[in-house]
NUKOL-734849 format. One line per 10 residues: their letters; for each residue x, y, z of C-alpha. Coordinates in pm, whole numbers. Example, Ala and Ser with C-alpha at 12.3 -4.5 7.8 and 13.67 -1.06 7.14 Angstrom:
2
AS	1230 -450 780; 1367 -106 714 $
END
This chain:
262
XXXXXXXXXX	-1581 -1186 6; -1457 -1445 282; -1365 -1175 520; -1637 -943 505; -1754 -761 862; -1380 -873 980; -1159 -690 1132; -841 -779 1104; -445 -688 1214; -102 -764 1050 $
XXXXXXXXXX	233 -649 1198; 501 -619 949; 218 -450 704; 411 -144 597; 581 -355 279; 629 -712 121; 461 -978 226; 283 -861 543; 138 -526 264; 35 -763 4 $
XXXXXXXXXX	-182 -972 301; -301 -664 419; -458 -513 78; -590 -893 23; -777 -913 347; -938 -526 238; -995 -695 -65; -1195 -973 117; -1425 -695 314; -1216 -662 625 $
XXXXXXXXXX	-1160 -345 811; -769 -351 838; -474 -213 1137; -154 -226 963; 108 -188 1208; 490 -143 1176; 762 30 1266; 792 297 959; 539 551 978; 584 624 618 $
XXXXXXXXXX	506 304 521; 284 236 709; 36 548 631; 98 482 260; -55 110 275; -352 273 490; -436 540 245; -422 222 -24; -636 47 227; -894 349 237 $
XXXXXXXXXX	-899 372 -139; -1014 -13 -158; -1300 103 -9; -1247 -30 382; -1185 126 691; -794 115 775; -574 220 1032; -223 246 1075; 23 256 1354; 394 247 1416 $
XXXXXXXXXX	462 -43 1634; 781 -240 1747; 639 -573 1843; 926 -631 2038; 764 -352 2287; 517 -516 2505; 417 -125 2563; 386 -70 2203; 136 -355 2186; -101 -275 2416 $
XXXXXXXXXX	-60 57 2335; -194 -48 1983; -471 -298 2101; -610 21 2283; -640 163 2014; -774 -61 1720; -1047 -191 1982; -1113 190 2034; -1148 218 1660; -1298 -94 1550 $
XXXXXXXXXX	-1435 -209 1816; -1295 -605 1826; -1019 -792 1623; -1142 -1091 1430; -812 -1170 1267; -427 -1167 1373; -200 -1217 1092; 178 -1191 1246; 423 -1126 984; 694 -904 1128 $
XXXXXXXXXX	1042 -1052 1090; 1408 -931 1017; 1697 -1173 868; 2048 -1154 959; 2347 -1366 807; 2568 -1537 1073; 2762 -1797 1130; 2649 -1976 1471; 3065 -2001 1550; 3328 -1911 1331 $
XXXXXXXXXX	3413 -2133 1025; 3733 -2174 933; 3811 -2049 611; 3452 -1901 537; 3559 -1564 695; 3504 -1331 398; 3238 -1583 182; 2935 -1345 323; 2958 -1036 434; 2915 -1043 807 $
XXXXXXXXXX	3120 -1379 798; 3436 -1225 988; 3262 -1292 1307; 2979 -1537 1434; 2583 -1425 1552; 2660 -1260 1920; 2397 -1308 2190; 2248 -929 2172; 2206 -1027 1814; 2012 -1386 1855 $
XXXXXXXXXX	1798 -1223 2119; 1694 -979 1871; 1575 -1205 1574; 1433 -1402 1862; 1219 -1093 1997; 1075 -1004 1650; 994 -1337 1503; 880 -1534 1820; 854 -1238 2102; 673 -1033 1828 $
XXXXXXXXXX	398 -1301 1761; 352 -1418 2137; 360 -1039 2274; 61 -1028 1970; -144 -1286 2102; -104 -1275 2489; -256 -886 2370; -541 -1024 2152; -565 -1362 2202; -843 -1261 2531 $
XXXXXXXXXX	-1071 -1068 2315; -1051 -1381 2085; -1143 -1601 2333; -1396 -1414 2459; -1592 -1341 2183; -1572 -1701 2081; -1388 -1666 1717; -1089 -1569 1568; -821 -1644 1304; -456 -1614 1388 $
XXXXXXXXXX	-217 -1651 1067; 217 -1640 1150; 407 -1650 877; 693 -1838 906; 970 -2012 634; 996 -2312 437; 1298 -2298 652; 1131 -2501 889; 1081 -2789 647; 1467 -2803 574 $
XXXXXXXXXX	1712 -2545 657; 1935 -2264 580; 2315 -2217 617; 2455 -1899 797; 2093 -1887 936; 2102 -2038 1257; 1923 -1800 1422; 1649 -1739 1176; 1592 -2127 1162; 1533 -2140 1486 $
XXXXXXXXXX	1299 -1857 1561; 1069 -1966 1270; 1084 -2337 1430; 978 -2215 1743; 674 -1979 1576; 554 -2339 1419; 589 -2525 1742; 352 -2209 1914; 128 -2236 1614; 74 -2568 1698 $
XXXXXXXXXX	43 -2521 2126; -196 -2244 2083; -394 -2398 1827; -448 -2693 2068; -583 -2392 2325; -739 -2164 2173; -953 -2509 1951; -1224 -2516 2164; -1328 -2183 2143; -1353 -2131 1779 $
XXXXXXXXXX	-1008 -2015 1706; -754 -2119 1464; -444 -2114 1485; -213 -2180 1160; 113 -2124 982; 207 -2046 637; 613 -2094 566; 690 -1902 259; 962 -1949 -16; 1130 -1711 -227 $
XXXXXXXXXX	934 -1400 -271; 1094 -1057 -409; 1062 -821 -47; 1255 -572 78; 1367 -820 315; 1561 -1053 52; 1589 -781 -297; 1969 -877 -269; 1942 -1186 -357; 1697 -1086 -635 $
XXXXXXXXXX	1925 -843 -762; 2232 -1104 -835; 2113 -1293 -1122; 2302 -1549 -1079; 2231 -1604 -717; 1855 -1592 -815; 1921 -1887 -1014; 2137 -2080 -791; 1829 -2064 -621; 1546 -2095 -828 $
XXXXXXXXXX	1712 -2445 -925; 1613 -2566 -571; 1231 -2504 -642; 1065 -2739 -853; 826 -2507 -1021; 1126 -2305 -1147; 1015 -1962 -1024; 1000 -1719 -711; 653 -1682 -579; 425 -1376 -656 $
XXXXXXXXXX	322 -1185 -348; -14 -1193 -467; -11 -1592 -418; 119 -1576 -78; -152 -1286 10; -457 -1512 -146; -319 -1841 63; -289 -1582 407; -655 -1423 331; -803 -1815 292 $
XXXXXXXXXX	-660 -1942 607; -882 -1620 719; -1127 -1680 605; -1492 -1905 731; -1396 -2186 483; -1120 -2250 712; -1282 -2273 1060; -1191 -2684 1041; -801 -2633 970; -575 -2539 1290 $
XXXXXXXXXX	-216 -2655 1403; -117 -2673 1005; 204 -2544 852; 98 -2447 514; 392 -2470 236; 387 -2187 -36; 683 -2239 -226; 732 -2405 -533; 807 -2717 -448; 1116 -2652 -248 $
XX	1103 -2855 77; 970 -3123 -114 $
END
C-alpha cells in the first residue's frame, strides 16, 4: 500500500474524478478528508471511505472561501492530526465565447452572449483560487514537517486547447504554471509538487457530452487509443504521484488521456 499511515485531502471529492482519487488513496492505506460543497455527496463517499476500512472525514467546503478553508484545516488537523497529501481537484466548466462570434450565436447553448467578467472570476476562483487558497492553508504544516505530496488536476487542455473555453484554458494553464513555481519552493523540503491533465472521462461534470453519441465520437476520434478514460485509471495515476515511489518527480504535468495532445 504506497500510502499507508497518510493522511490525505481532496477537494472536489464528493463525485467523479476527485471520488474515484479519494477511494484509491483509502485503498492505498490513507486516512482520507473529502471535502466539497454537497453535503450529500460528500457524506456518501465518507461512509464508502469508512467501509474500506480507513478513517474518513467529510466536510462541505467552497474553496473559493478562504473562511471555509481554514475552517476545514482546523478541523482535519484536529482529527487527524497532520495532512500528508493535498490532492486539488475542484473545478466547474462553463461554455463561452471570449467575445461574440458572428454567426455562432445559437451553435451552443450559452452562445447568444460572450463569458462576462463575474463569470471568468468565478472559474478563476475555483480552479486556480481553489488550489492556492488550499496550499497557502496546508502548504505550512507541509513544510514544517518536512514532507508532503500535492497533486492538481488540471486538463489536457493545457497541452492544446479548447474552443468556447477560454476561460477554462486559462485557469488550468495557470494551475500548471503554480504547479511548477511551488514545486521549485516547496523542493527542498521534501515536497512535491505535480500535475495530472486529464482527458475525456464520464463525470458529472461532462455526462452531456457522453450522452450524445455522436458527439462522443466526434470526440473519441481525437484520441488515439479510441476510448474515454476509466476513472479508475485516472485515480491509480493520482494515488502514484502520492505515493513514496514518487518523492524524485516534481514540477511534471502528467498526461492521462489517450493519446490526445499528442
Amino acid at each position: 500500500m504506497i500510502a499507508r499511515g497518510r493522511v490525505a485531502v481532496v477537494t472536489g471529492g464528493g463525485r467523479g474524478l476527485g471520488r474515484a482519487a479519494a477511494l484509491r488513496l483509502a485503498a492505498e492505506g490513507a486516512d482520507v478528508a473529502v471535502l466539497a460543497r454537497s453535503t450529500g455527496e460528500i457524506d456518501a463517499v465518507a461512509g464508502e471511505l469508512r467501509a474500506a476500512g480507513v478513517h474518513a472525514l467529510g466536510l462541505p467546503v467552497d474553496v473559493t472561501s478562504t473562511a471555509d478553508v481554514e475552517l476545514a484545516r482546523e478541523r482535519i488537523l484536529d482529527r487527524f492530526g497532520r495532512v500528508d497529501i493535498v490532492v486539488n481537484n475542484a473545478g466547474t466548466l462553463l461554455y463561452r465565447p471570449f467575445v461574440p462570434l458572428p454567426g455562432k450565436e445559437h451553435a451552443h447553448p450559452g452562445f447568444d452572449r460572450p463569458v462576462s467578467d463575474d463569470e471568468w472570476d468565478a472559474v478563476m476562483a475555483v480552479h486556480v483560487g481553489g488550489a492556492a487558497r488550499m496550499l497557502r492553508a496546508f502548504g505550512p504544516d507541509l513544510l514544517a514537517r518536512g514532507y508532503g505530496r500535492v497533486v492538481n488536476v488540471v486538463s489536457n487542455v493545457v497541452r492544446r486547447s479548447m474552443p468556447y473555453c477560454s476561460v477554462y484554458d486559462t485557469a488550468k494553464g495557470a494551475l500548471v504554471q503554480l504547479t511548477r513555481s511551488l514545486a521549485r519552493e516547496w523542493a527542498p523540503y521534501g515536497i512535491t509538487v505535480n500535475a495530472v491533465a486529464a482527458g475525456h472521462f464520464e463525470t458529472a461534470m461532462t455526462r452531456a457530452q457522453f450522452e450524445n453519441e455522436a458527439a462522443l465520437q466526434h470526440l473519441l476520434r481525437r484520441v488515439p487509443a479510441r476510448r474515454a478514460g476509466e476513472v479508475g485509471e485516472f485515480a491509480a495515476l493520482v494515488a502514484h504521484l502520492c505515493g513514496e515511489d514518487s518523492g524524485f518527480v516534481t514540477g511534471e504535468t502528467v498526461g492521462i488521456d489517450g493519446g490526445e495532445s499528442l
